[in-house]
Backbone bond lengths (Angstrom), bond angles and torsions (degrees), N, CA, C in turn:
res aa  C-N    CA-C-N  psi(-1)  N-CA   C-N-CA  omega(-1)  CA-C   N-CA-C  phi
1 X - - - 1.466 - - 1.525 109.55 -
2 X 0.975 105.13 138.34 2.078 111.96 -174.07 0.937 89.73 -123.79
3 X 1.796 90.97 126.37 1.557 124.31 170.58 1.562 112.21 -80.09
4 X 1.548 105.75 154.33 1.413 115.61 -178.40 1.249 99.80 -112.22
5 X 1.691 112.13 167.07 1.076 110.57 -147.22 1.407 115.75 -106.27
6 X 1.785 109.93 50.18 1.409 104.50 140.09 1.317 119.46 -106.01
7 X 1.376 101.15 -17.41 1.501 114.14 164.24 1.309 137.06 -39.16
8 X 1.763 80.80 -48.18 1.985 103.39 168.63 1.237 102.39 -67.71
9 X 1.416 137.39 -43.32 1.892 131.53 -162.63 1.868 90.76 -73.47
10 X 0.915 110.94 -30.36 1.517 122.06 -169.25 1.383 105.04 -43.12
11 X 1.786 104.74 -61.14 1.470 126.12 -156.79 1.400 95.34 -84.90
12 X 1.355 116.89 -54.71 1.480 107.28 171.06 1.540 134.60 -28.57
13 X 1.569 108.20 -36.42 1.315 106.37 -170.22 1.549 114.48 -120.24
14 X 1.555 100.54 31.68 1.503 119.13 -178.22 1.397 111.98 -120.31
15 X 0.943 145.89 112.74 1.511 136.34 168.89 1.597 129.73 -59.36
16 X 1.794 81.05 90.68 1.905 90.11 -163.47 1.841 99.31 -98.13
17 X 1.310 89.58 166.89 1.434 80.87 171.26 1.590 107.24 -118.76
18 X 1.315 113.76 156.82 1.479 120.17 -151.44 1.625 106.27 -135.29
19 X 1.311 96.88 114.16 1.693 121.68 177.60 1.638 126.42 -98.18
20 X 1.224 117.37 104.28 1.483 101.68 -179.19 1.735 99.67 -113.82
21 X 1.289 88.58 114.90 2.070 103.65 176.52 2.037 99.04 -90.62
22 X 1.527 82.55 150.69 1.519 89.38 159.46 1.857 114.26 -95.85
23 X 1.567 111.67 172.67 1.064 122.05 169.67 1.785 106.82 -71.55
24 X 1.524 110.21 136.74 1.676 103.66 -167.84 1.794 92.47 -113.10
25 X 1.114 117.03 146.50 1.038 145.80 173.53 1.315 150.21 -85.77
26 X 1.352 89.82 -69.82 1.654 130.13 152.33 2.143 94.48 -68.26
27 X 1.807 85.64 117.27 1.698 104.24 173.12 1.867 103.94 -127.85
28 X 1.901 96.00 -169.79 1.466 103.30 -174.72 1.906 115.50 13.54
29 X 0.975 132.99 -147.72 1.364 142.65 -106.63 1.714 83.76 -72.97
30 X 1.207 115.37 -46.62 1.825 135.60 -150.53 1.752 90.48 -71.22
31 X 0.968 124.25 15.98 1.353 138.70 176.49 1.964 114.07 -57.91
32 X 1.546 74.52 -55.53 1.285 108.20 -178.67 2.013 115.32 -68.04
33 X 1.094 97.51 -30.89 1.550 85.02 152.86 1.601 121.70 -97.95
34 X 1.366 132.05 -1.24 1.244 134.06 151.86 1.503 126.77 -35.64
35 X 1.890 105.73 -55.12 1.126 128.71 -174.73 1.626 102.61 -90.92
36 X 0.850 154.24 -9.74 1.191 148.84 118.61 1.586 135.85 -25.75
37 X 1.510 111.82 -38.09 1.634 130.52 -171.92 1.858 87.75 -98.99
38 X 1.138 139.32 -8.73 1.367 148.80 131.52 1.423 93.27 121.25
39 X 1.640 117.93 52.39 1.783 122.99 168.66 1.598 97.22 -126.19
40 X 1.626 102.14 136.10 1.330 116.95 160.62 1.793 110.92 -90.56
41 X 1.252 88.70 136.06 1.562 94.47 174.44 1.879 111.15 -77.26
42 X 1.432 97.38 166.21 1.935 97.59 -166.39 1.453 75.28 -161.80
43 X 1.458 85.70 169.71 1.569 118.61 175.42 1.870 103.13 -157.68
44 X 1.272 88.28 133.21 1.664 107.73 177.79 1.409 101.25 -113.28
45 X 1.764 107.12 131.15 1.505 104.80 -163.45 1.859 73.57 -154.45
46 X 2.026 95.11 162.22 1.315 117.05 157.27 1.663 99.66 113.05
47 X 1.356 92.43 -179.30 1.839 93.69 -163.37 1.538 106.36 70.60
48 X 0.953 116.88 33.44 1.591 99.04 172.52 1.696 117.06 71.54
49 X 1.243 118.14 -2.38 1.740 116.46 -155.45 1.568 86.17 -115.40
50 X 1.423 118.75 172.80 1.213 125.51 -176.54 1.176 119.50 -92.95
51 X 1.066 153.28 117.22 1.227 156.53 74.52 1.979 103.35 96.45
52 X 1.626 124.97 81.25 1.055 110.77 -159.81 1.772 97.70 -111.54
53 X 1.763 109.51 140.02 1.150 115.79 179.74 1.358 120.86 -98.50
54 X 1.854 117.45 103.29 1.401 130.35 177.31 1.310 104.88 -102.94
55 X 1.456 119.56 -177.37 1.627 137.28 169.55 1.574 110.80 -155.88
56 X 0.990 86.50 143.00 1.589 114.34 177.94 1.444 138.20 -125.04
57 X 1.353 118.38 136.10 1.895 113.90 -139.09 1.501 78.97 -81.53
58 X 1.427 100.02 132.81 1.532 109.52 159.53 0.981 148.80 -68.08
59 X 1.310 124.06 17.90 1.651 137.43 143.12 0.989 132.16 -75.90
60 X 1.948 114.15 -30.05 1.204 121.13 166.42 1.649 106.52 -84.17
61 X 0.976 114.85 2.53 2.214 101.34 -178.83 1.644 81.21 -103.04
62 X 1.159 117.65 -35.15 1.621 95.55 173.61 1.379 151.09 -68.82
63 X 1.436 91.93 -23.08 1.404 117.09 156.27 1.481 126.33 -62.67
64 X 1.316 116.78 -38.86 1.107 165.29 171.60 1.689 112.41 -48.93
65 X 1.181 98.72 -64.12 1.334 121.47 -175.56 1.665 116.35 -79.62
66 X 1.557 109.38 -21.42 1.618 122.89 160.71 1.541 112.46 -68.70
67 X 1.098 122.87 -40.29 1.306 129.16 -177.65 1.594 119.17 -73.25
68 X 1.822 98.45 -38.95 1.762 85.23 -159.99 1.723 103.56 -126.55
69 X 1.038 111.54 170.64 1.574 109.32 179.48 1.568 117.15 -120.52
70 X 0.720 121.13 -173.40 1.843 120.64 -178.49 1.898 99.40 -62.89
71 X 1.412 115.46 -35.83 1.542 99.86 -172.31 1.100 126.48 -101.00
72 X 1.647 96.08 7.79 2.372 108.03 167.22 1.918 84.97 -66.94
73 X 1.596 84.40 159.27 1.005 116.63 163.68 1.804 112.36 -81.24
74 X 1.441 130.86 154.05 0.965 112.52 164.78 1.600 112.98 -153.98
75 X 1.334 120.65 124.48 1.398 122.62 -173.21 1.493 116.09 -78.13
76 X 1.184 98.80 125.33 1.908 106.80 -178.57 1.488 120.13 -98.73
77 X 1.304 116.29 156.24 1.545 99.33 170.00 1.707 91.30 -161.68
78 X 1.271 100.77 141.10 1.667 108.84 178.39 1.068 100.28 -88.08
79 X 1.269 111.81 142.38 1.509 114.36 142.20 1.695 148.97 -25.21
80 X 1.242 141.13 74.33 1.058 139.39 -157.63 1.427 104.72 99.93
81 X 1.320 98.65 3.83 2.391 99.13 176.68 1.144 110.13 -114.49
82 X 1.404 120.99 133.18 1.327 131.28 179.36 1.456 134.42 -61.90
83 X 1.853 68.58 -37.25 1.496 90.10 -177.10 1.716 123.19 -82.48
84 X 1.759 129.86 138.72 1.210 122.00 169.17 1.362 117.72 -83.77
85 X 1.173 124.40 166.12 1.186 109.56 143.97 1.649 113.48 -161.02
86 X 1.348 117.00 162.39 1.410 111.99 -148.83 1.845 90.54 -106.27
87 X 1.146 105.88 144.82 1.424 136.39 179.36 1.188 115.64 -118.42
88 X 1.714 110.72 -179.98 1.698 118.45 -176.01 2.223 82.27 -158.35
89 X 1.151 93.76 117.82 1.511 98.65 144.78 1.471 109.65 -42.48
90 X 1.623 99.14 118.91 1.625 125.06 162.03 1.148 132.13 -99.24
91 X 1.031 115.71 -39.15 1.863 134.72 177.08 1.518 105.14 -155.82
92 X 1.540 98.19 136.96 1.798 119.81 147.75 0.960 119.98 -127.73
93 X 1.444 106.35 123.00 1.809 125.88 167.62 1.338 115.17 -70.38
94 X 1.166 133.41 137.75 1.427 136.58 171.02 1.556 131.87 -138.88
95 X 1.185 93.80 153.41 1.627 76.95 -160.33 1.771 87.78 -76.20
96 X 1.673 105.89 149.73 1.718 118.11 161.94 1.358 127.59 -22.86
97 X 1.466 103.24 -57.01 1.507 118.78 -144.03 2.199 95.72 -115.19
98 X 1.087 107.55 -42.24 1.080 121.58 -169.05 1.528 110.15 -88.78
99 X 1.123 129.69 -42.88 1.622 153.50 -126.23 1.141 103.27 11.04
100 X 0.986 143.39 45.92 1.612 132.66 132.29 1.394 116.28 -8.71
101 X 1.457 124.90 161.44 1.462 108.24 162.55 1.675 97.26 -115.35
102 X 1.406 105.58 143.60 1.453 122.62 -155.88 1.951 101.58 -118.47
103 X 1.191 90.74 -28.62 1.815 92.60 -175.26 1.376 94.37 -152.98
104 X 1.573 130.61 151.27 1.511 137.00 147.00 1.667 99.82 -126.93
105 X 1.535 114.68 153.80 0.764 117.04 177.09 1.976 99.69 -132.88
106 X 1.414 97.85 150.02 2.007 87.68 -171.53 1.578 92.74 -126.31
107 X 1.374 117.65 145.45 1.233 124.67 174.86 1.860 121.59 -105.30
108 X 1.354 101.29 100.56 1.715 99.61 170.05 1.823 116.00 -19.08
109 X 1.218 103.30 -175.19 1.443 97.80 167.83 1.732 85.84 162.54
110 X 1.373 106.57 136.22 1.396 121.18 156.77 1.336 120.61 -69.15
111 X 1.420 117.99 142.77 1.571 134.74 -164.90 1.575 95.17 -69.77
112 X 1.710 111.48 -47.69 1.494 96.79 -141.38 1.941 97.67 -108.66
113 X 1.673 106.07 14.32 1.414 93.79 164.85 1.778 109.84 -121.86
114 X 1.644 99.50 158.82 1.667 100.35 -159.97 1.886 99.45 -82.66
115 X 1.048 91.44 144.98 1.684 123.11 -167.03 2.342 92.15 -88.68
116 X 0.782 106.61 153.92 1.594 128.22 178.25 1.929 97.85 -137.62
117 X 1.707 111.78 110.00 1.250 140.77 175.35 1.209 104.16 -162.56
118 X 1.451 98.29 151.34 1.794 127.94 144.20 1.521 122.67 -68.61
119 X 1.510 92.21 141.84 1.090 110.83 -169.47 1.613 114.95 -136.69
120 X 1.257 116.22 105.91 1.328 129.82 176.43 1.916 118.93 -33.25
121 X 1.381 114.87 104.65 1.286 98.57 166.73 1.733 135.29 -86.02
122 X 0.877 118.91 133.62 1.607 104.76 167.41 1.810 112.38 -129.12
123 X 1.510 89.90 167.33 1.262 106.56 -176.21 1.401 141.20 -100.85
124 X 0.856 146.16 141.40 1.562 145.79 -151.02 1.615 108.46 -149.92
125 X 1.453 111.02 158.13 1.393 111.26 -168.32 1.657 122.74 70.28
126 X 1.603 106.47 173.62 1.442 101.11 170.77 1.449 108.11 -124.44
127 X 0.984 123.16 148.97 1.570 141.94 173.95 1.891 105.12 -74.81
128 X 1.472 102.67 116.14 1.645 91.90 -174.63 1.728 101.64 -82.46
129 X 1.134 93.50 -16.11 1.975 102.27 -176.55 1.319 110.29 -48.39
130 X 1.997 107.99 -28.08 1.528 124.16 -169.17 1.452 102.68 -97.55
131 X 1.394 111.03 -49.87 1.653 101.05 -170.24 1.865 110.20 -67.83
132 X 1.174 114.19 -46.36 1.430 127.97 -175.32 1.698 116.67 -63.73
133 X 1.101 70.13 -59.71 2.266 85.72 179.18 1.420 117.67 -78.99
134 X 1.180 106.47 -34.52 1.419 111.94 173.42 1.890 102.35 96.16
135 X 1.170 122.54 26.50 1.236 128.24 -152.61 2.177 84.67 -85.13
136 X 1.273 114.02 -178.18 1.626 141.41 173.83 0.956 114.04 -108.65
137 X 1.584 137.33 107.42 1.535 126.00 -174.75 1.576 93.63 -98.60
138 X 1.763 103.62 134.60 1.381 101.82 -167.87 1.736 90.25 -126.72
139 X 1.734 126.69 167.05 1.662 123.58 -151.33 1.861 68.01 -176.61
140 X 1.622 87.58 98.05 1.399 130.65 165.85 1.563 115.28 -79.63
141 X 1.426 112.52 -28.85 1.108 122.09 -161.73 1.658 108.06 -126.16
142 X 1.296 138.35 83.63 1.744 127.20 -172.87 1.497 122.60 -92.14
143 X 1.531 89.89 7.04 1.970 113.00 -167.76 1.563 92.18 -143.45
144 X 1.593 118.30 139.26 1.500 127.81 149.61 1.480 94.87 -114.69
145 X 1.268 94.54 152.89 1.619 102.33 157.01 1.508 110.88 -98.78
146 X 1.109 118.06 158.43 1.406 132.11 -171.65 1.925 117.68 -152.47
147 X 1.282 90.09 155.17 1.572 87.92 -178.19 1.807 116.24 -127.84
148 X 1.077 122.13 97.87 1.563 111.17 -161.20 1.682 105.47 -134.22
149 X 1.273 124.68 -156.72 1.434 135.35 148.99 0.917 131.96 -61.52
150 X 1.407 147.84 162.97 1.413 122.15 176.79 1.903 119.80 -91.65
151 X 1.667 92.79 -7.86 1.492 88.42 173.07 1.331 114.06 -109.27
152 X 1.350 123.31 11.76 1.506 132.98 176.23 1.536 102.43 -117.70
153 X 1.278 111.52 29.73 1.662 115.67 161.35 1.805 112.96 -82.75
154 X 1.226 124.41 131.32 0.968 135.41 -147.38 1.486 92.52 -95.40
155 X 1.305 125.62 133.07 1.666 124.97 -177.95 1.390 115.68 -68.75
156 X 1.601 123.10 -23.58 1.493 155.53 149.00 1.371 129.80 -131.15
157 X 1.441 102.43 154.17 1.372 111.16 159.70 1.987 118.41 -112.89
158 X 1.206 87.17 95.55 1.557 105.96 -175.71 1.459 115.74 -51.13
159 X 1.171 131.40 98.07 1.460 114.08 153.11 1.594 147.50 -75.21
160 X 1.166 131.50 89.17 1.721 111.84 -170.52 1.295 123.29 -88.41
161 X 1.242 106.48 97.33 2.012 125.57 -170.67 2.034 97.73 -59.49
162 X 1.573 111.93 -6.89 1.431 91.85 176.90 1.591 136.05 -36.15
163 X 1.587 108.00 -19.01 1.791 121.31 -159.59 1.353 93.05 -95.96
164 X 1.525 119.51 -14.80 1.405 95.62 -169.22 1.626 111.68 -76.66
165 X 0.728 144.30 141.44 1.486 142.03 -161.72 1.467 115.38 -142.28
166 X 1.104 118.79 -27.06 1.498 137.40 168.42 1.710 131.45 -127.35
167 X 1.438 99.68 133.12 1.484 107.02 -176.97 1.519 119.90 -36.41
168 X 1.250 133.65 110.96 1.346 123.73 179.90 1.957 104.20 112.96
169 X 0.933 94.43 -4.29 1.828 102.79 159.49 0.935 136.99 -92.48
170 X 1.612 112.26 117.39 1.321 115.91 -178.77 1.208 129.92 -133.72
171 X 1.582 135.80 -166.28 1.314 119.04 -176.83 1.423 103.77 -155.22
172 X 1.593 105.18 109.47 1.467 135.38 -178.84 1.926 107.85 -60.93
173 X 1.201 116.22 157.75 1.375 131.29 143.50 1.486 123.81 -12.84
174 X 1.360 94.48 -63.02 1.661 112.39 -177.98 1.271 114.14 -63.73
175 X 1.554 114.59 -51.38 1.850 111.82 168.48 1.235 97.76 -46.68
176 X 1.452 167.27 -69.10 1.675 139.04 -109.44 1.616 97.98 -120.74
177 X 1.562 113.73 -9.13 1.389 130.56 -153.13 1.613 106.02 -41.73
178 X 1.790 94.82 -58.79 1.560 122.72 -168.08 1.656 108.82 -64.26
179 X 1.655 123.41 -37.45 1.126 130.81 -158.98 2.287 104.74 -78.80
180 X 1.180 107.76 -13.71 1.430 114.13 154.33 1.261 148.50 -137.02
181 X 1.132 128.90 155.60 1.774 128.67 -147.19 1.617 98.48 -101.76
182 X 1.648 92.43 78.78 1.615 106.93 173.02 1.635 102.19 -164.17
183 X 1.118 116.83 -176.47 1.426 142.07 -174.70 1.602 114.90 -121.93
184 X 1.152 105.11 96.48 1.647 111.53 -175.03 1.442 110.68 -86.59
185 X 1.240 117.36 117.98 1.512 125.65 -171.49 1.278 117.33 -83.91
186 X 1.664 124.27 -24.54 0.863 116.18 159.60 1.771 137.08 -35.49
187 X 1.243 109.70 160.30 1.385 113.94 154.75 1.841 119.84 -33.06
188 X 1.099 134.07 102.04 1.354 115.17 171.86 1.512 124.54 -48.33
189 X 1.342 109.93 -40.19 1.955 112.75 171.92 1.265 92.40 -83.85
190 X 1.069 136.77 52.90 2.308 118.27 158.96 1.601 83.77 -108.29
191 X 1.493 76.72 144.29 1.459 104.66 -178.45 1.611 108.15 -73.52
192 X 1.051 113.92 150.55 1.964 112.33 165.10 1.203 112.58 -119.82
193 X 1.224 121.79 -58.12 1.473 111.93 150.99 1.476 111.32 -139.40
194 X 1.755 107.09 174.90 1.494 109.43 -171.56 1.457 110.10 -168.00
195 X 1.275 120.08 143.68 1.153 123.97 177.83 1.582 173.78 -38.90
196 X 1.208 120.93 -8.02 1.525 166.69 -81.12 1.898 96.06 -108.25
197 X 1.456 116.03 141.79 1.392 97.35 -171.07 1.600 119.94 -85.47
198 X 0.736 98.48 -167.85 1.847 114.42 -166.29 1.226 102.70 -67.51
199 X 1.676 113.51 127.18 1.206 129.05 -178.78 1.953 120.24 -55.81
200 X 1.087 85.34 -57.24 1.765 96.34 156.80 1.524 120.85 -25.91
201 X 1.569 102.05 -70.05 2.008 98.50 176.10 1.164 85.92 -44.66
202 X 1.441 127.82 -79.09 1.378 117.95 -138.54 1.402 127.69 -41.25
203 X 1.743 107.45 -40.67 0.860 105.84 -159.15 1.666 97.43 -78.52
204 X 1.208 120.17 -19.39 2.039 124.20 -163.24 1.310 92.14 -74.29
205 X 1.817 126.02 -35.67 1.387 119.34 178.29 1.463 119.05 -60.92
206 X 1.171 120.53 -57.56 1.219 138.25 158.56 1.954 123.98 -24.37
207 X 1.562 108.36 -47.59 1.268 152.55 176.64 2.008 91.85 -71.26
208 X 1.096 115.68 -45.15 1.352 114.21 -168.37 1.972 119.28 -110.86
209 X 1.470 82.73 -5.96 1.261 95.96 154.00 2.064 129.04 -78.50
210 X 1.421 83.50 -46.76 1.519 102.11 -179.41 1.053 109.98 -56.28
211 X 1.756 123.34 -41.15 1.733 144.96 167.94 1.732 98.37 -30.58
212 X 1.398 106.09 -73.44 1.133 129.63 -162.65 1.489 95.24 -65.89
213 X 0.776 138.02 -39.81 1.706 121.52 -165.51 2.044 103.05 -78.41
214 X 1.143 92.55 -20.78 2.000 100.18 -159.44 1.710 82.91 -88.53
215 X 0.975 119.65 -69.05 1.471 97.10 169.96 1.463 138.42 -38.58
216 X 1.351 114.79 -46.57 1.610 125.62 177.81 1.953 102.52 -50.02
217 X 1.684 92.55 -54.43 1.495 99.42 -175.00 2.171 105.51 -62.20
218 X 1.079 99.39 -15.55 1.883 87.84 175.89 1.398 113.71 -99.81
219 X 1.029 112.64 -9.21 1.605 136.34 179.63 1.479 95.76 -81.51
220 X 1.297 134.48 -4.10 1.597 127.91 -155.63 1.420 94.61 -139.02
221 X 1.679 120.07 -15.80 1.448 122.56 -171.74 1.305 97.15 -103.20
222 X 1.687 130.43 -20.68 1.292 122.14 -165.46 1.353 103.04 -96.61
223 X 1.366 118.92 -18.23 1.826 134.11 178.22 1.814 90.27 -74.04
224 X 1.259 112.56 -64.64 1.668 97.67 -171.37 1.380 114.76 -52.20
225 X 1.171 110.23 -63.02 1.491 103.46 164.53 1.697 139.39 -12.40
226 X 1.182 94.22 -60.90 1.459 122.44 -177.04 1.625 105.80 -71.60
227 X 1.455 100.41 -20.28 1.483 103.97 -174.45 1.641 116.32 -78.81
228 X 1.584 104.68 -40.76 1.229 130.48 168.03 1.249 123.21 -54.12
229 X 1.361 106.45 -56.43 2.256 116.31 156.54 1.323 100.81 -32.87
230 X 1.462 111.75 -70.44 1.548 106.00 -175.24 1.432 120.14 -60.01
231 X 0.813 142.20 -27.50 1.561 144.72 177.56 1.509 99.02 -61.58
232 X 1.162 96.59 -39.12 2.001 112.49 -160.32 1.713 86.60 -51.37
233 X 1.799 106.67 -71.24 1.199 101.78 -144.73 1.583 99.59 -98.13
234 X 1.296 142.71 35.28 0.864 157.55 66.58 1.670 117.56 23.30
235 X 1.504 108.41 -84.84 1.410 108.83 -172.70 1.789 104.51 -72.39
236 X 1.400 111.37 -24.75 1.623 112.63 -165.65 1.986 96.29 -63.86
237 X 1.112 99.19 -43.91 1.575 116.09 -172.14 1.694 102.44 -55.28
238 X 1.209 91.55 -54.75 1.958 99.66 -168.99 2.043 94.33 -62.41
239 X 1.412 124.03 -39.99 1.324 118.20 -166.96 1.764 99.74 -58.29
């Protein structure tokens, strides 16, 4: 698909990352000497068009592959093709034992309709709820889904836990909703992260519960007991 040229000012002033594959040749079994001569095999698929088989030297998908994740955008260009066009990692094959990467496959995608992916959150700032109180910051959520463009996909979704300030604070869907130019599919009340107190009390409460129960239960063995004495001399009295 060939972009027009706001598309091009688009990419220009976005920090994309940029892949040029060759046309692959070598298919099925002979694969295996491909990845040997140091090319991973790929396939570029979607848009309706079929399914085209390139490869790419495996130092550059590795390099490659440090930088970006399934929901970067990424600009392609064949060899001897004029044309770009922008993709999203679809699948990686790996080897079992090794993880090598053994196959990638990249998915087309139109500029001007919105894409449905995950999107990695991370966190920033400090939580005073944690440094002060001693509270556990816990992140229920390490993926949102989202619904946007494919070049106004956000490389993260940043969280800054600075506000949380007290045990039992947290920060839903709905807080970060407004602060980016996408459609969060999630739940609006799901939690992302939240505050929760210190494992320690819990456990000394817990610890001081158990106290309390082992006593109650000897407190209940020394009453029967005592009950039985009395019965005893009880019957000695009546003889």
């Amino acid at each position: 698909m060939k972009l027009n040229s706001l598309e091009r000012i688009i990419l220009e002033t976005k920090d994309l990352h940029n892949l040029t594959l060759d046309k692959r040749i070598i298919d099925g079994k002979n694969v295996k000497k491909l990845r040997r001569s140091g090319f991973i095999p790929a396939n570029i698929f979607g848009l309706n068009s079929e399914s085209e088989s390139v490869q790419i030297e495996s130092s550059v998908l590795t390099e490659t592959l440090k930088k970006v994740q399934k929901s970067t955008p990424i600009l392609i260009q064949k060899k001897g093709d004029s044309d770009n066009v922008v993709c999203f990692i679809e699948e990686i094959q790996r080897h079992p034992i090794t993880e090598e990467v053994l196959h990638i496959s990249f998915k087309k995608v139109d500029t001007k309709k919105p894409i449905k992916l995950s999107i990695y959150t991370s966190i920033t700032g400090e939580a005073p709820g944690v440094k002060n109180l001693g509270g556990i910051l816990l992140q229920p959520m390490n993926y949102l889904s989202i619904k946007t463009l494919p070049l106004e996909v956000p490389s993260s979704i940043v969280i800054d836990i600075s506000s949380l300030e007290e045990i039992g604070n947290s920060i839903s869907v709905k807080d970060i909703a407004e602060k980016y130019n996408c459609e969060f599919l999630d739940e609006p009340s799901s939690t992302i992260v939240r505050i929760v107190p210190p494992r320690i009390e819990e456990e000394a409460e817990e610890e001081v519960d158990d106290e309390l129960e082992g006593e109650e239960g000897m407190e209940t063995d020394e009453e029967g007991i005592t009950e039985s004495e009395d019965s005893s001399e009880n019957q000695d009295t009546t003889e």
